[in-house]
N, CA, C and O atoms as CSV, one atom per row, in Angstrom:
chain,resi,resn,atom,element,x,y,z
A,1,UNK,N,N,0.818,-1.199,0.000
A,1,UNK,CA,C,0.000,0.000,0.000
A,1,UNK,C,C,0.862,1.264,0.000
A,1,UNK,O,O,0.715,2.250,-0.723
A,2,UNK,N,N,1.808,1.053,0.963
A,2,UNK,CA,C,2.952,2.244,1.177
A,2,UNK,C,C,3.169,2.652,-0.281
A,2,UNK,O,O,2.655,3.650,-0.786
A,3,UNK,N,N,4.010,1.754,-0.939
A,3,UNK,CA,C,4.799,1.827,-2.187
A,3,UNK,C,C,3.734,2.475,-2.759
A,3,UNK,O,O,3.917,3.673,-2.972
A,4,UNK,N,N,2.318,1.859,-3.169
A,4,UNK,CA,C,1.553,2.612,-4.590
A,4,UNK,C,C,0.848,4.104,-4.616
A,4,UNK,O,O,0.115,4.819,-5.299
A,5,UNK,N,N,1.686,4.056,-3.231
A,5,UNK,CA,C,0.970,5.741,-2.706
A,5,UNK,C,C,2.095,6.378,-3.094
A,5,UNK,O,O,2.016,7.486,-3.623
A,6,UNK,N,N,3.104,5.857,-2.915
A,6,UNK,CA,C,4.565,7.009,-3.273
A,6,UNK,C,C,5.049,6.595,-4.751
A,6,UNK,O,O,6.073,7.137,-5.165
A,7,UNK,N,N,4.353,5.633,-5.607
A,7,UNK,CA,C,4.325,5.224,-6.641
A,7,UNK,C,C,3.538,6.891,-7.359
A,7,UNK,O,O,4.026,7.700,-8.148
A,8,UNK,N,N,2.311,6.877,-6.730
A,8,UNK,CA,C,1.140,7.690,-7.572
A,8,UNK,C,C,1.589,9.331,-6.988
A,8,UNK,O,O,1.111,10.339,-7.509
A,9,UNK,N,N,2.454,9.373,-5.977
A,9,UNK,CA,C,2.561,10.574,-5.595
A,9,UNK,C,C,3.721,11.289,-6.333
A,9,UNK,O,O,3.725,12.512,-6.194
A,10,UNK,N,N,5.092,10.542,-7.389
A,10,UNK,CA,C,6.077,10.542,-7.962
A,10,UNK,C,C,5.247,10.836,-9.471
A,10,UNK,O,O,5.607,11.920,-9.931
A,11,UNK,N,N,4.326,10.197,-10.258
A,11,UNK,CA,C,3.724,10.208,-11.068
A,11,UNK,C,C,2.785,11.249,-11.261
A,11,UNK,O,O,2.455,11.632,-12.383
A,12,UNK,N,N,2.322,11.743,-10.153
A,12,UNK,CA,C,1.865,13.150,-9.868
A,12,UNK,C,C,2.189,14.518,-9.910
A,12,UNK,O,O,1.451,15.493,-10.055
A,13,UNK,N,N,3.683,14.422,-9.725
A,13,UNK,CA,C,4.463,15.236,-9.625
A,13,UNK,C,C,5.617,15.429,-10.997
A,13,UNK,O,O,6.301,16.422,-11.245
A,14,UNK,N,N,5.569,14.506,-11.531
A,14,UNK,CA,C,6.340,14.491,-13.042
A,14,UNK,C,C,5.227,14.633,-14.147
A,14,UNK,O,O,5.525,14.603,-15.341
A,15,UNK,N,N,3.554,14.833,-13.577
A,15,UNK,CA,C,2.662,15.555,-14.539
A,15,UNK,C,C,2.546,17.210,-14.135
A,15,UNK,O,O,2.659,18.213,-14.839
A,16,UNK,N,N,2.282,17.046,-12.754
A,16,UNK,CA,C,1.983,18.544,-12.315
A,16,UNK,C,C,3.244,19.372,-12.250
A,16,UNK,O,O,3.132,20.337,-13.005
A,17,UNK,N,N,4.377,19.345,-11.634
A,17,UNK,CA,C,5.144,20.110,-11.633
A,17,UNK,C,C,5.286,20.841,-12.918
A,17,UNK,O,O,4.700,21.922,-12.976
A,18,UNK,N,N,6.008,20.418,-14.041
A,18,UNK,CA,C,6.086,21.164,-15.350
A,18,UNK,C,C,4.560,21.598,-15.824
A,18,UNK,O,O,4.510,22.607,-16.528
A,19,UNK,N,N,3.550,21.065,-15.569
A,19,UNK,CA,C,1.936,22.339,-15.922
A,19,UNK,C,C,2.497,23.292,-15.523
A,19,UNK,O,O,3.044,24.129,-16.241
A,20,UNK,N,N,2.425,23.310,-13.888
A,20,UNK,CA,C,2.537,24.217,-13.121
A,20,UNK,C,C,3.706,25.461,-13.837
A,20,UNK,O,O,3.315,26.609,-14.042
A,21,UNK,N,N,4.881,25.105,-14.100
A,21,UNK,CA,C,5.798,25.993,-14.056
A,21,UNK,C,C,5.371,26.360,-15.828
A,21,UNK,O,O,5.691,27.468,-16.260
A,22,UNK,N,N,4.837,25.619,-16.513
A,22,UNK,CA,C,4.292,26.029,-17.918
A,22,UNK,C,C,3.247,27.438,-17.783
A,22,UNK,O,O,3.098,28.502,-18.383
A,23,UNK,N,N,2.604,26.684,-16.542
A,23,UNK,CA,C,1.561,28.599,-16.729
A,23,UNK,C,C,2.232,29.219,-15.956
A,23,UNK,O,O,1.978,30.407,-16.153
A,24,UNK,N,N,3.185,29.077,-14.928
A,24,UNK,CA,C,3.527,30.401,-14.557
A,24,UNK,C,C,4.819,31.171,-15.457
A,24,UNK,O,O,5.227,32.316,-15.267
A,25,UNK,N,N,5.275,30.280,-16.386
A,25,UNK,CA,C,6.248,30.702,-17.304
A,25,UNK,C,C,5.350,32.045,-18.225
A,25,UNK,O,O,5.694,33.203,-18.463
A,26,UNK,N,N,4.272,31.387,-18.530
A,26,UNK,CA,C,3.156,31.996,-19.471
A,26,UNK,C,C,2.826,33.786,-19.330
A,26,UNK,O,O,2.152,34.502,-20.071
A,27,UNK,N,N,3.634,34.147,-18.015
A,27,UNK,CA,C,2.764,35.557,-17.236
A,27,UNK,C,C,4.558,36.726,-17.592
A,27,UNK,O,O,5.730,36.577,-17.246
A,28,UNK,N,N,3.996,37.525,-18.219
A,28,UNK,CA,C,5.247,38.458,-19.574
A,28,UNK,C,C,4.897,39.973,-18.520
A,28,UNK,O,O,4.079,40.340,-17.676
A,29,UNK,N,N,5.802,40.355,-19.053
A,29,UNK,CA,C,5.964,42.484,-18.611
A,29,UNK,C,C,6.443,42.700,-20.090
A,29,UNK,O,O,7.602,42.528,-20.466
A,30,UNK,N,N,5.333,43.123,-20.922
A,30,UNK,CA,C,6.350,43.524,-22.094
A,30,UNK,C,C,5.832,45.428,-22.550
A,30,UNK,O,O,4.778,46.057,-22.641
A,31,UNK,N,N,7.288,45.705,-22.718
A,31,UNK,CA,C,7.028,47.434,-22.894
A,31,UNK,C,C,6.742,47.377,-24.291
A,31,UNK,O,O,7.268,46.562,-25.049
A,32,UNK,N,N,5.620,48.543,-24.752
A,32,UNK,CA,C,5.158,48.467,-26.138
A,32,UNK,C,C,3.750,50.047,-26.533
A,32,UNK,O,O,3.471,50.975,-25.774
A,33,UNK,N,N,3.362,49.855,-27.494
A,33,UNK,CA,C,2.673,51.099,-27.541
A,33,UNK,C,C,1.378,50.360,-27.871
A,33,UNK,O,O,1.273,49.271,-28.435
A,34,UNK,N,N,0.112,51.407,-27.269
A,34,UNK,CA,C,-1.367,50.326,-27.453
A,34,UNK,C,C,-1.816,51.017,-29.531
A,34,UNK,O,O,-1.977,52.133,-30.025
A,35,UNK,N,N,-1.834,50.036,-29.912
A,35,UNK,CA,C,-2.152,50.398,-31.212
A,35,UNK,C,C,-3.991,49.220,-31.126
A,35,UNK,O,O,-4.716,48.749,-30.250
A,36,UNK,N,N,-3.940,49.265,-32.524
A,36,UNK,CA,C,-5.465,48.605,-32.870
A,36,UNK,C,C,-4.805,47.244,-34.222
A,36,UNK,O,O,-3.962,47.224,-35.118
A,37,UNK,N,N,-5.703,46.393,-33.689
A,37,UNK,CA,C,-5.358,44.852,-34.865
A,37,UNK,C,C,-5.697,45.501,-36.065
A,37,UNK,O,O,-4.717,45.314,-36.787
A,38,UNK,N,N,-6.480,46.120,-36.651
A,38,UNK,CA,C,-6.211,46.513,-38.047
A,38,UNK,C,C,-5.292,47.381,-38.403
A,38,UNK,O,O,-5.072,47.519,-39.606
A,39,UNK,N,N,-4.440,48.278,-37.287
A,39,UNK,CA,C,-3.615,49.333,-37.730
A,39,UNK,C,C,-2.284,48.350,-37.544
A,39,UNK,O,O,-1.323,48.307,-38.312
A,40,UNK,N,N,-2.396,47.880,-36.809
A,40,UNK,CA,C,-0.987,47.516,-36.035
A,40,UNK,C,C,0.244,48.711,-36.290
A,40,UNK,O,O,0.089,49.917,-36.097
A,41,UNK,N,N,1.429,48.078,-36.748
A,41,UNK,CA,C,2.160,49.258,-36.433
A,41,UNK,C,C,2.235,50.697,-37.524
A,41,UNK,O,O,2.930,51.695,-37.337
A,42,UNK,N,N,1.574,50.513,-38.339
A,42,UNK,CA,C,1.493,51.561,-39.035
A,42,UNK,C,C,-0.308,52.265,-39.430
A,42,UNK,O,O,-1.252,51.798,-40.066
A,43,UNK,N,N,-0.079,53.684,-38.605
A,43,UNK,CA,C,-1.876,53.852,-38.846
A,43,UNK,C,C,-2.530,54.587,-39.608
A,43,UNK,O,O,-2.106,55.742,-39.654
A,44,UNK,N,N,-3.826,54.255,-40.525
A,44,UNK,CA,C,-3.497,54.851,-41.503
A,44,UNK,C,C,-4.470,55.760,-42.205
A,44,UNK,O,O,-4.339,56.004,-43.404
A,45,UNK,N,N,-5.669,56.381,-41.312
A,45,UNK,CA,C,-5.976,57.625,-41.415
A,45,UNK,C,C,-5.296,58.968,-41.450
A,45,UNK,O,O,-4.848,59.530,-40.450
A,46,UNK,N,N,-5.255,59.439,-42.677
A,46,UNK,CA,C,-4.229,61.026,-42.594
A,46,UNK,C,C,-5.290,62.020,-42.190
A,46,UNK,O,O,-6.479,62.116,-42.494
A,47,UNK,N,N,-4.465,62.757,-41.383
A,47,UNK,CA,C,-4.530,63.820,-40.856
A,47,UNK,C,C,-5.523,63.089,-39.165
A,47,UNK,O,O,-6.262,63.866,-38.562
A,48,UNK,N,N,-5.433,62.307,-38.898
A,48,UNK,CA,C,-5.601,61.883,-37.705
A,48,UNK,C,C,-4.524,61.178,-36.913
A,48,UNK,O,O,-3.812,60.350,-37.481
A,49,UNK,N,N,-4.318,61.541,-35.268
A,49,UNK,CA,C,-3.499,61.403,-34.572
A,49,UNK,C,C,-3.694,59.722,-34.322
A,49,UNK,O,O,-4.704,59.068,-34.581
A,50,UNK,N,N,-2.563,59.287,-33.808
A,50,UNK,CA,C,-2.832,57.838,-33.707
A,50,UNK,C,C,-3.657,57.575,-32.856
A,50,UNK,O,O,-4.261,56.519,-33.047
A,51,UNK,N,N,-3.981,58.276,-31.764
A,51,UNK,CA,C,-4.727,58.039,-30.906
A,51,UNK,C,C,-6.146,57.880,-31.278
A,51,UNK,O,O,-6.871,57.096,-30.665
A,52,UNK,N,N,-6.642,58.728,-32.439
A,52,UNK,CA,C,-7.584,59.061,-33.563
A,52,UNK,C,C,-7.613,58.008,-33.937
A,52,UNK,O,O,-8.626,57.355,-33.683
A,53,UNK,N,N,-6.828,57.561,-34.486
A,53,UNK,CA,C,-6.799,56.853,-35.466
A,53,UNK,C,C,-7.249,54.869,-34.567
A,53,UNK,O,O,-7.792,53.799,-34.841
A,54,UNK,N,N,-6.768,55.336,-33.837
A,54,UNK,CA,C,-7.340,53.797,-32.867
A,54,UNK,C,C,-8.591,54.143,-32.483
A,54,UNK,O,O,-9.378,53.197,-32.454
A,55,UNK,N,N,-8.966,55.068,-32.216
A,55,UNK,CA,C,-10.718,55.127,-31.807
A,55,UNK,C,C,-11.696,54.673,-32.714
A,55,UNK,O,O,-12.588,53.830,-32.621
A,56,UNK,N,N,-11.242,55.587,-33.805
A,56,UNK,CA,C,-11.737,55.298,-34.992
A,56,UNK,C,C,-11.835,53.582,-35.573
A,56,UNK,O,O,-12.753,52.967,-36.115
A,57,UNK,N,N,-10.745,53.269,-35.261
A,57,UNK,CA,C,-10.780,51.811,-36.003
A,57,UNK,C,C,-11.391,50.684,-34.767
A,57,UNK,O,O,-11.692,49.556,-35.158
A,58,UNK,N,N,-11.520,50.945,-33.639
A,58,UNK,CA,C,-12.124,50.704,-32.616
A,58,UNK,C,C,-13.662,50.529,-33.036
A,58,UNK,O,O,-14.063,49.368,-33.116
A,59,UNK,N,N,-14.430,51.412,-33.271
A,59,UNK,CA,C,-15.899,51.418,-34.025
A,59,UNK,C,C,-16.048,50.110,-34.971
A,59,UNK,O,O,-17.132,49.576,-35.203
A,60,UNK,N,N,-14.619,49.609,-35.556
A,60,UNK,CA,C,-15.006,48.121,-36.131
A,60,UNK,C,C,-15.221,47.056,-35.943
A,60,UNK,O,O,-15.589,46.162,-36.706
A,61,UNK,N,N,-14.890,47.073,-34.349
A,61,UNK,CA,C,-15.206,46.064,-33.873
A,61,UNK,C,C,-13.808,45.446,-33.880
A,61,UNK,O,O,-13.882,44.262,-34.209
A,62,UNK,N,N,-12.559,45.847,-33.627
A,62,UNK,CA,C,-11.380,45.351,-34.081
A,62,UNK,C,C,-10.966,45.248,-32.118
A,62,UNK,O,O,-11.544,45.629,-31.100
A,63,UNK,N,N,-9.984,44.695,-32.345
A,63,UNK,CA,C,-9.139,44.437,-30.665
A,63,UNK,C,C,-8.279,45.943,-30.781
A,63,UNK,O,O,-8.149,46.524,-31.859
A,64,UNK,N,N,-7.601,46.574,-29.206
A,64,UNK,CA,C,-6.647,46.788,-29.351
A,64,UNK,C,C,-5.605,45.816,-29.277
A,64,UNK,O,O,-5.774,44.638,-28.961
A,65,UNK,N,N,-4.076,46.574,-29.704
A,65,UNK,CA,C,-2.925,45.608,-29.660
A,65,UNK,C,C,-2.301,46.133,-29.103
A,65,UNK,O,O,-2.590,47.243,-28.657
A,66,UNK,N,N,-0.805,45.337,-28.837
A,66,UNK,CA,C,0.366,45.738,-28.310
A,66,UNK,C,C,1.560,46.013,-29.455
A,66,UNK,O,O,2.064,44.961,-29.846
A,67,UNK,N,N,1.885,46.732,-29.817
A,67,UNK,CA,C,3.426,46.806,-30.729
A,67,UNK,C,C,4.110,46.867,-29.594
A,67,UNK,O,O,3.783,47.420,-28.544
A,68,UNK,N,N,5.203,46.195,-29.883
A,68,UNK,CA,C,6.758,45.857,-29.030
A,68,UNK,C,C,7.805,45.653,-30.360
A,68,UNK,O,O,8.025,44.635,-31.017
A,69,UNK,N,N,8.155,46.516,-30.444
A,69,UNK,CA,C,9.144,46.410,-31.467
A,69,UNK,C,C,8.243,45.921,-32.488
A,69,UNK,O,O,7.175,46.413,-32.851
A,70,UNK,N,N,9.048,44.495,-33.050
A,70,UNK,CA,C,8.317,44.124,-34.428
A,70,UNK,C,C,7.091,43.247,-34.221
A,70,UNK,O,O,6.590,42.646,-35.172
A,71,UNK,N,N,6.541,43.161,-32.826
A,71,UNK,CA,C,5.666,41.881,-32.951
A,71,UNK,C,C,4.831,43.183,-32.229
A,71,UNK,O,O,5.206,44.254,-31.750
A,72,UNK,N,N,3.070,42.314,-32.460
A,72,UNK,CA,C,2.053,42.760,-32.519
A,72,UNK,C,C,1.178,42.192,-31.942
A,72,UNK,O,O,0.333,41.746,-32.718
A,73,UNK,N,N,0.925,41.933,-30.543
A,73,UNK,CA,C,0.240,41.213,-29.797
A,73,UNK,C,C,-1.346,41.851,-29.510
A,73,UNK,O,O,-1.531,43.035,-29.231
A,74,UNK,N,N,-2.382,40.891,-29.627
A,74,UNK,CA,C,-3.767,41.025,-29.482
A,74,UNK,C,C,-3.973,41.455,-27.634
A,74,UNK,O,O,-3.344,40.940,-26.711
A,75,UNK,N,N,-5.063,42.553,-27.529
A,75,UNK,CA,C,-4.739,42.819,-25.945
A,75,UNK,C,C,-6.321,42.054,-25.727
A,75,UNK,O,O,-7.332,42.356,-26.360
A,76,UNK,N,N,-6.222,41.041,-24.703
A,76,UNK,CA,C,-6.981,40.465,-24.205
A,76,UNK,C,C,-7.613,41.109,-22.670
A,76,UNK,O,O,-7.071,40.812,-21.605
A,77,UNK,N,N,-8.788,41.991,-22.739
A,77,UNK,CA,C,-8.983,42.785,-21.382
A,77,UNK,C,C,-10.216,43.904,-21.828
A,77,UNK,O,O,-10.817,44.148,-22.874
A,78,UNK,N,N,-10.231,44.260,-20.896
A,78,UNK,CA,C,-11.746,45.302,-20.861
A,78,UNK,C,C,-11.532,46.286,-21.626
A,78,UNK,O,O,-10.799,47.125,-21.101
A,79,UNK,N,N,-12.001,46.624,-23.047
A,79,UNK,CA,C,-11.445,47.667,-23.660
A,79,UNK,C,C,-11.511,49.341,-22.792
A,79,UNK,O,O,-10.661,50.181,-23.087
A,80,UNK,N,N,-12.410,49.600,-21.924
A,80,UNK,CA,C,-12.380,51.292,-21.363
A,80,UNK,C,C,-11.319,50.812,-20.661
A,80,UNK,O,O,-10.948,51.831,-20.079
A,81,UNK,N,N,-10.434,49.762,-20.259
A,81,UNK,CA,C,-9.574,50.038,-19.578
A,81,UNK,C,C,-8.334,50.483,-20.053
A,81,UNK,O,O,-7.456,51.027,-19.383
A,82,UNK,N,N,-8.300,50.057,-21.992
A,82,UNK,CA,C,-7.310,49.840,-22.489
A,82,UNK,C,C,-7.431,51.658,-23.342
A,82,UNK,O,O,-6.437,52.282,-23.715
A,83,UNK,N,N,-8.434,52.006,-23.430
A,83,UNK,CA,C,-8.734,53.216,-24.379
A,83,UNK,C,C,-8.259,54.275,-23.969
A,83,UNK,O,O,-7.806,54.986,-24.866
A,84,UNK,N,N,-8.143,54.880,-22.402
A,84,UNK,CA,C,-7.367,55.756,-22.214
A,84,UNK,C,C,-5.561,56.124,-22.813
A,84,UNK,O,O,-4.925,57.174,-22.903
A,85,UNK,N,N,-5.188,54.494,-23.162
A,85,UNK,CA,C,-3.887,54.192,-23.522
A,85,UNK,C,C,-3.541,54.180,-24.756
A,85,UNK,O,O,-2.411,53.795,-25.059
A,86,UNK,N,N,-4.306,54.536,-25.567
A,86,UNK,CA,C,-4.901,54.698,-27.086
A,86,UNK,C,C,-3.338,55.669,-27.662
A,86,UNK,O,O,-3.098,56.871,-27.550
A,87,UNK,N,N,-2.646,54.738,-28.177
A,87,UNK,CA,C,-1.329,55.402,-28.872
A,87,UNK,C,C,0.199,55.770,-27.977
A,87,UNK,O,O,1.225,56.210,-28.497
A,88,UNK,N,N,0.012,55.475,-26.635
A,88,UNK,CA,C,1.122,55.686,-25.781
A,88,UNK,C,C,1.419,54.676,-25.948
A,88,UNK,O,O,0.959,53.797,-26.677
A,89,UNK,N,N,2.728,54.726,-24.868
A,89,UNK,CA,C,3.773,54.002,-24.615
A,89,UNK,C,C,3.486,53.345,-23.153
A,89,UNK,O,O,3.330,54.060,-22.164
A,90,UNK,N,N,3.430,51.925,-23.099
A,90,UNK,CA,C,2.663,51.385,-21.736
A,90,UNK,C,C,3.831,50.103,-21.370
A,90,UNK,O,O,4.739,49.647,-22.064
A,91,UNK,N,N,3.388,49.769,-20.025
A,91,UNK,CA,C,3.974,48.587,-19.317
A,91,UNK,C,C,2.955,47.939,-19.350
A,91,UNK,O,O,1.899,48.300,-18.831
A,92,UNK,N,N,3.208,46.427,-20.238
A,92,UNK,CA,C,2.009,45.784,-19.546
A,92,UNK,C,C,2.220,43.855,-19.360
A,92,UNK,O,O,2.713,42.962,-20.049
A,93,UNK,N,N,1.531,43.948,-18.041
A,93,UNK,CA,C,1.597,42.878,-17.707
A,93,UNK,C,C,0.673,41.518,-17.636
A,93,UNK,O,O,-0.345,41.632,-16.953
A,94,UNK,N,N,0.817,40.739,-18.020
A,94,UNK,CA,C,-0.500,39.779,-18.469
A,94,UNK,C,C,0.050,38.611,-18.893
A,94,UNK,O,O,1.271,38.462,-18.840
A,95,UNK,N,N,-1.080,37.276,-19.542
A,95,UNK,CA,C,-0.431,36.037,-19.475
A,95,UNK,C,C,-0.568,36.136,-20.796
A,95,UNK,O,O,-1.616,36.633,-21.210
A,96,UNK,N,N,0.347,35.735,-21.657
A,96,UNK,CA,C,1.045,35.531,-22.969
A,96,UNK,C,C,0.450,33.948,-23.567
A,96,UNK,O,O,1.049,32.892,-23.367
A,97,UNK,N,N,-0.693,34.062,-24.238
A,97,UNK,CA,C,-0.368,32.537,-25.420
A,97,UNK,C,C,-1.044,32.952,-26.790
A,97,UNK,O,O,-2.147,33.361,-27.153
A,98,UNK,N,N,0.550,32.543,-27.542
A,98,UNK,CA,C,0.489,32.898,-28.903
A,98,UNK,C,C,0.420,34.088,-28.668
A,98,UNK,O,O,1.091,34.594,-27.769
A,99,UNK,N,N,-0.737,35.059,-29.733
A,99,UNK,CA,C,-0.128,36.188,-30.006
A,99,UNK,C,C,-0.845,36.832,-29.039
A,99,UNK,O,O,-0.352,37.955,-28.930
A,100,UNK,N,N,-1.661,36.711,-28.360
A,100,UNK,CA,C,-2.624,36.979,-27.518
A,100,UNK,C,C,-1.684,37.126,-25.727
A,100,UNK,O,O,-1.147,36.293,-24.997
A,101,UNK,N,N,-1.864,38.386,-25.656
A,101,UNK,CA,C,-1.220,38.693,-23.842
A,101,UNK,C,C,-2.977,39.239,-23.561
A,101,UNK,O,O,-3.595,39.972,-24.334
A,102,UNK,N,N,-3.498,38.682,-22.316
A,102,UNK,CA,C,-4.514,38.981,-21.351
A,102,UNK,C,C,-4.059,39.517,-20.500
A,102,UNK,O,O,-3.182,38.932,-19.864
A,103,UNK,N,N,-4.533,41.109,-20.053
A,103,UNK,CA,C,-3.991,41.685,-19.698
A,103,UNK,C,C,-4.252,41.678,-18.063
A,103,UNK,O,O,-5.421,41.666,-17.678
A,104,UNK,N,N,-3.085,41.688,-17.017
A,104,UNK,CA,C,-3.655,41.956,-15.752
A,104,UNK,C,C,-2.985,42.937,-14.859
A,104,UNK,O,O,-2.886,42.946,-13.632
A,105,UNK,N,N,-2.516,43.820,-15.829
A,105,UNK,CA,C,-2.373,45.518,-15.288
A,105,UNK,C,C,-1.672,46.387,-17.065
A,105,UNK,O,O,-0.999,45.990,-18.017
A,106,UNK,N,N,-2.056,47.130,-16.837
A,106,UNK,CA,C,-1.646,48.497,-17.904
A,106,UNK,C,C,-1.074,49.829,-17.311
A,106,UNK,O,O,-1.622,50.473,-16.416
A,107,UNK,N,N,0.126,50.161,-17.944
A,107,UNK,CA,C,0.619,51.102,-16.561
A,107,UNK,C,C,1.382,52.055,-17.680
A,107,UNK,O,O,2.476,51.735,-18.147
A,108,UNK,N,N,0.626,53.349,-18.082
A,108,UNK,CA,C,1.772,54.426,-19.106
A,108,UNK,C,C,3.119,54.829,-18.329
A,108,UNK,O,O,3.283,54.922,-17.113
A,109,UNK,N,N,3.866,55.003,-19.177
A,109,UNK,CA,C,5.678,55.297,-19.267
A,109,UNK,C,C,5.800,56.924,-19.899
A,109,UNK,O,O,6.905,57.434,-20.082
């Protein structure tokens, strides 16, 4: 009985341990500017400010994003939380899969 308990408790632990450290690997701080999935990094109403220019494309029903350099991450989170941030430069922290970061703080720079 001893043994199949420390049998199942070894077998338990060579499934759960690496989950475990898989989602907490999953949770990013990445610095970047809030743009919109149809603009991404280049936006392209003239004579409107980018900030404009994400509101605007916002009305489509589109996500905001994250630009970080060259990649372009989908922001997963309450958009009035994300709209004040509309074209700055932000810290943000959230869990990362694929292109998608869910956001669980937004903080301007």
């Amino acid at each position: 009985m001893k043994q199949s308990s420390l049998f199942a408790f070894a077998l338990l632990s060579t499934v759960l341990i690496p989950a475990v450290q898989q989602i907490h690997a999953a949770s990013q701080t990445i610095d970047g500017i809030v743009s919109d999935t149809m603009c991404g990094k280049k936006h392209m109403i003239a004579g409107k400010t980018d900030a404009e220019c994400i509101q605007e494309c916002m009305k489509s029903k589109v996500s905001y994003a994250l630009v970080a350099g060259t990649k372009v991450y989908t922001l997963a989170g309450k958009p009035q939380s994300i709209a004040s941030f509309a074209g700055k430069h932000v810290r943000v922290e959230g869990d990362l899969n694929g292109n998608t970061l869910t956001l669980t703080s937004i903080h301007g720079m």
